[in-house]
SEMI-930146 format. One record per residue (C-alpha): residue number from 0; x, y, z. Coordinates in nm, 4 decimals, always signed. Last residue first. Layout:
# SEMI-930146
{i = NUM, xx = X, yy = Y, zz = Z};
...
//
This chain:
# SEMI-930146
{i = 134, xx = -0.9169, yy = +2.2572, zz = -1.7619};
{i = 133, xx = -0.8026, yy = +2.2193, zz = -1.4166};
{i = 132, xx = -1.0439, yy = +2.3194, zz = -1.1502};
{i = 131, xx = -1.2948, yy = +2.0103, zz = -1.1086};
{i = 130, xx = -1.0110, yy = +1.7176, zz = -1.0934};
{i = 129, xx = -0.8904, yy = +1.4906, zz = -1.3643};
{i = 128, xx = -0.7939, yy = +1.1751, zz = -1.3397};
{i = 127, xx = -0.6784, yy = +0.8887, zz = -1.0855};
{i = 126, xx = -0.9991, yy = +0.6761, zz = -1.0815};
{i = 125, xx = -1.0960, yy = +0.4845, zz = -0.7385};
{i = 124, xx = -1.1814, yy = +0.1528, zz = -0.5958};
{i = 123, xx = -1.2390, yy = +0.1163, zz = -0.1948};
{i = 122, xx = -1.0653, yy = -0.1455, zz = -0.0873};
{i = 121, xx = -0.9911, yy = +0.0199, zz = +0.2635};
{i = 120, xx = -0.6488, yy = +0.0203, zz = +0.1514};
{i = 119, xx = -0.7785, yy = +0.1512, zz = -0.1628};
{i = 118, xx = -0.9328, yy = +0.4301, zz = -0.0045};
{i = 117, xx = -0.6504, yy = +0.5413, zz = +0.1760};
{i = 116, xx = -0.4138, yy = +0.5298, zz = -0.1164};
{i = 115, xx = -0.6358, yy = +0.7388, zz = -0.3425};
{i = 114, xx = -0.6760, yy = +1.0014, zz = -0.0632};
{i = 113, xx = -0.3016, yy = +0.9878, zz = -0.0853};
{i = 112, xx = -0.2666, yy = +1.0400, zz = -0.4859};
{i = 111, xx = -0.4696, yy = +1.3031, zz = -0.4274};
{i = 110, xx = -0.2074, yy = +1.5432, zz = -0.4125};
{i = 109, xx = -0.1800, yy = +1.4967, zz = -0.7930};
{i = 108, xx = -0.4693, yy = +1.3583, zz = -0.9270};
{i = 107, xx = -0.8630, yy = +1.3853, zz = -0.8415};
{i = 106, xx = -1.1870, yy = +1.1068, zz = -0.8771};
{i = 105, xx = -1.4370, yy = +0.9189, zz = -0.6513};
{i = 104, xx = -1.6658, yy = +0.7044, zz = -0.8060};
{i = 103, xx = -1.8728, yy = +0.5141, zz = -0.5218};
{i = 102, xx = -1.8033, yy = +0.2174, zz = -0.3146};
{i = 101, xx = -1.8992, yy = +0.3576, zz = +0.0549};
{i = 100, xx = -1.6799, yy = +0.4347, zz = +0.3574};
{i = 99, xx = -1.7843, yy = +0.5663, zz = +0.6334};
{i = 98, xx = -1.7259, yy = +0.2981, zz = +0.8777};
{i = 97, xx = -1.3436, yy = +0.2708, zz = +0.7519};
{i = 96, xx = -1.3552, yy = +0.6577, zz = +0.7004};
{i = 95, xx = -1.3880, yy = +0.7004, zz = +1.0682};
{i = 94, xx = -1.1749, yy = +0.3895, zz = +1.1979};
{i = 93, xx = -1.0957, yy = +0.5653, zz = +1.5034};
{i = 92, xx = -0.7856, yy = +0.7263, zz = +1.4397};
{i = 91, xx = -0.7869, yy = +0.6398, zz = +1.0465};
{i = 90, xx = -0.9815, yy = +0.9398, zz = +0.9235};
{i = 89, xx = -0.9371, yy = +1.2463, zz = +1.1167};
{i = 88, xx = -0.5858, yy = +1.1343, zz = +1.2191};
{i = 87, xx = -0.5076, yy = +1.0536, zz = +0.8327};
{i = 86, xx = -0.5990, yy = +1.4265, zz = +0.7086};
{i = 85, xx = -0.2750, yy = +1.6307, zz = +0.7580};
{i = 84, xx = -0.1402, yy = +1.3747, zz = +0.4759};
{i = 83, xx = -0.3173, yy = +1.5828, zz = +0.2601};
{i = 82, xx = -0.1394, yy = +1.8394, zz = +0.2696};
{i = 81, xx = -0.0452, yy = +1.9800, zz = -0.0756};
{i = 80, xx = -0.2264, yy = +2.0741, zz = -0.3872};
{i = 79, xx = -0.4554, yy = +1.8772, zz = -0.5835};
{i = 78, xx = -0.7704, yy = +2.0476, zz = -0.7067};
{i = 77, xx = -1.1595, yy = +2.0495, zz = -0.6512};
{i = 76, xx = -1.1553, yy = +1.6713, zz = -0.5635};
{i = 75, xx = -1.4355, yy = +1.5062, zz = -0.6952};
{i = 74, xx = -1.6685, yy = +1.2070, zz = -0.5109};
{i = 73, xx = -1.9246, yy = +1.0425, zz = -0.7076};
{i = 72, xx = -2.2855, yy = +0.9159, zz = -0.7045};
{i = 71, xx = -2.3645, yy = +1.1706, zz = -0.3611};
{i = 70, xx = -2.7522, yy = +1.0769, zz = -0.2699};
{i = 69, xx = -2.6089, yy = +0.8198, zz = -0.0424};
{i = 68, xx = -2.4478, yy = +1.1227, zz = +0.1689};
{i = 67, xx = -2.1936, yy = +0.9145, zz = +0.3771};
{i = 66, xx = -1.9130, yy = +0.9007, zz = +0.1704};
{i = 65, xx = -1.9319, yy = +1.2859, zz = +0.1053};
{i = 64, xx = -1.9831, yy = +1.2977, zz = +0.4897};
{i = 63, xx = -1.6560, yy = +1.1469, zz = +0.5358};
{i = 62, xx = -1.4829, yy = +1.3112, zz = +0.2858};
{i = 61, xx = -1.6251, yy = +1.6935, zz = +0.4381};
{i = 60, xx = -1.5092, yy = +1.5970, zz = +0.7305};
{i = 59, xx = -1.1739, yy = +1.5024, zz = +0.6821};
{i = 58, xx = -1.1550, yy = +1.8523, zz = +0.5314};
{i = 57, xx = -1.2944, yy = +2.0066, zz = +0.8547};
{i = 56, xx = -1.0121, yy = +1.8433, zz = +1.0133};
{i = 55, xx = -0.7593, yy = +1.9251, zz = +0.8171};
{i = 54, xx = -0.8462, yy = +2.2871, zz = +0.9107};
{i = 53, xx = -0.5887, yy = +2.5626, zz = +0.9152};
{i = 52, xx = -0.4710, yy = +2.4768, zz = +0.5495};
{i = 51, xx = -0.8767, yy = +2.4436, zz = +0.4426};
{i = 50, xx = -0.9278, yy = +2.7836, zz = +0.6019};
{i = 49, xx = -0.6682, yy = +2.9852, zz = +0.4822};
{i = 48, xx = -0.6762, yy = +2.8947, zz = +0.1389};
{i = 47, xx = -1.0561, yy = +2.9525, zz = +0.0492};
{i = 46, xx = -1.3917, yy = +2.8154, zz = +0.2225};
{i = 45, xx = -1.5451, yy = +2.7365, zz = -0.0841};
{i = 44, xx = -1.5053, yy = +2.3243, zz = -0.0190};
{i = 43, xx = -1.5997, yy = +2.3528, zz = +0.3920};
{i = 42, xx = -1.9583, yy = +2.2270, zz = +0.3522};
{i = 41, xx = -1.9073, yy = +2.0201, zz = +0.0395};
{i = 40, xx = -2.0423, yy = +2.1393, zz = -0.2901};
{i = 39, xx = -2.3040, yy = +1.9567, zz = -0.4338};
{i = 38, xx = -2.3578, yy = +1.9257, zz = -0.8242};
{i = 37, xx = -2.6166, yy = +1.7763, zz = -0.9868};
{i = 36, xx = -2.5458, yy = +1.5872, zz = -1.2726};
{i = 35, xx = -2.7770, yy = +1.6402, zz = -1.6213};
{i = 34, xx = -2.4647, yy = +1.6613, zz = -1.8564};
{i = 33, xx = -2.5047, yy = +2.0192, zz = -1.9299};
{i = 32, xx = -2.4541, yy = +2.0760, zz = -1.5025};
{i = 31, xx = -2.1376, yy = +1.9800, zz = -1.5249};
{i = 30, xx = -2.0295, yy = +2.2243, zz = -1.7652};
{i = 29, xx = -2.1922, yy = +2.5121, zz = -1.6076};
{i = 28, xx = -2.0372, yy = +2.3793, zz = -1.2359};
{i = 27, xx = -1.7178, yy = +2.4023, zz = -1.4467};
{i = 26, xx = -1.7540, yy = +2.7463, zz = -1.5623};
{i = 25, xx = -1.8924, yy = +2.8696, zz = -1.2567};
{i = 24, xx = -1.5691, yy = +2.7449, zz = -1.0451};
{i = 23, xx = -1.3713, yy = +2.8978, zz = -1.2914};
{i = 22, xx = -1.5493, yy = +3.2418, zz = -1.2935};
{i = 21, xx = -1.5199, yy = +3.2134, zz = -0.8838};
{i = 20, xx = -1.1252, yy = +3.2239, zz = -0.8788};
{i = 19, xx = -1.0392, yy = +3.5516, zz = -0.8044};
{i = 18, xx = -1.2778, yy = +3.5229, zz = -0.5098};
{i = 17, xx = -1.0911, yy = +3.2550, zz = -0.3941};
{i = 16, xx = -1.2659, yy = +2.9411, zz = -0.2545};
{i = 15, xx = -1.1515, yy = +2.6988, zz = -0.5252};
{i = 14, xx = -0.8264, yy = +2.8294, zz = -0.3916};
{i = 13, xx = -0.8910, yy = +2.5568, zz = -0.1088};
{i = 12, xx = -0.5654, yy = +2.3572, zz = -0.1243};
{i = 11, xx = -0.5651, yy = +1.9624, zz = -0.0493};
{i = 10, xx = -0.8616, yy = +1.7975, zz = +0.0673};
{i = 9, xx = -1.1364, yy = +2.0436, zz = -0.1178};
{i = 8, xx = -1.4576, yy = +1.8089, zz = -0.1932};
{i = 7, xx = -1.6695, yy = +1.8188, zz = -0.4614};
{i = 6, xx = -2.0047, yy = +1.5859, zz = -0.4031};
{i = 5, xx = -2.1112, yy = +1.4700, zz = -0.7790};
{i = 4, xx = -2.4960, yy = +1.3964, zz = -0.8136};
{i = 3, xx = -2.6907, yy = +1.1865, zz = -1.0779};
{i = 2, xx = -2.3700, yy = +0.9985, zz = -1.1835};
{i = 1, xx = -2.5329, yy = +0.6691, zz = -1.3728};
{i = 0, xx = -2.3570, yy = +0.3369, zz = -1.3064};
//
């Protein structure tokens, strides 16, 4: 399978959305971008700390239409972090990622670990590896 497109989502922390943080974020889209993928980033991804702790939901979101988008090759998590967990009532209360769901690469560690978990149980497979923001 060729990866034309990565989607990057931010289910954990969203410090990929810090200012401070925006010559990392260029530095990986740069790298990226040398092999040929385009990259996509996620409605809520750059919305910074505050937002993605205050809004599992928009998170969710953001997996589901990753899923969704059949122009997306491959799902990346910008970073692990903490609170994912906050997610599962966006995405097993009515069988939303079950219907969204889609076999397609999707790739991130740490805190991820539970996205990874979901997705298997819907038998989605996945890779447990390296995320966009650590080098």
């Amino acid at each position: 399978m060729k990866v034309r497109k990565i989607g990057i989502v931010s289910l954990s922390s969203g410090i990929m959305g810090e200012e401070f943080l925006k010559h990392e974020v260029d530095i990986g889209v740069n790298r990226l971008k040398k092999y040929g993928v385009e990259i996509k980033f996620m409605p809520n991804s750059l919305k910074g700390m505050d937002f993605i702790k205050s809004n599992p939901k928009a998170r969710a979101q953001d997996l589901l239409d990753a899923m969704l988008d059949d122009s997306i090759d491959m799902i990346l998590c910008a970073i692990g972090g903490e609170e994912t967990y906050r997610l599962l009532p966006y995405l097993f209360d009515n069988n939303e990622l079950q219907k969204a769901a889609r076999q397609k690469i999707f790739l991130g560690f740490s805190d991820t670990t539970m996205n990874h978990f979901m997705l298997h149980k819907l038998g989605i497979k996945t890779f447990y590896g390296q995320a966009f923001l650590p080098d």
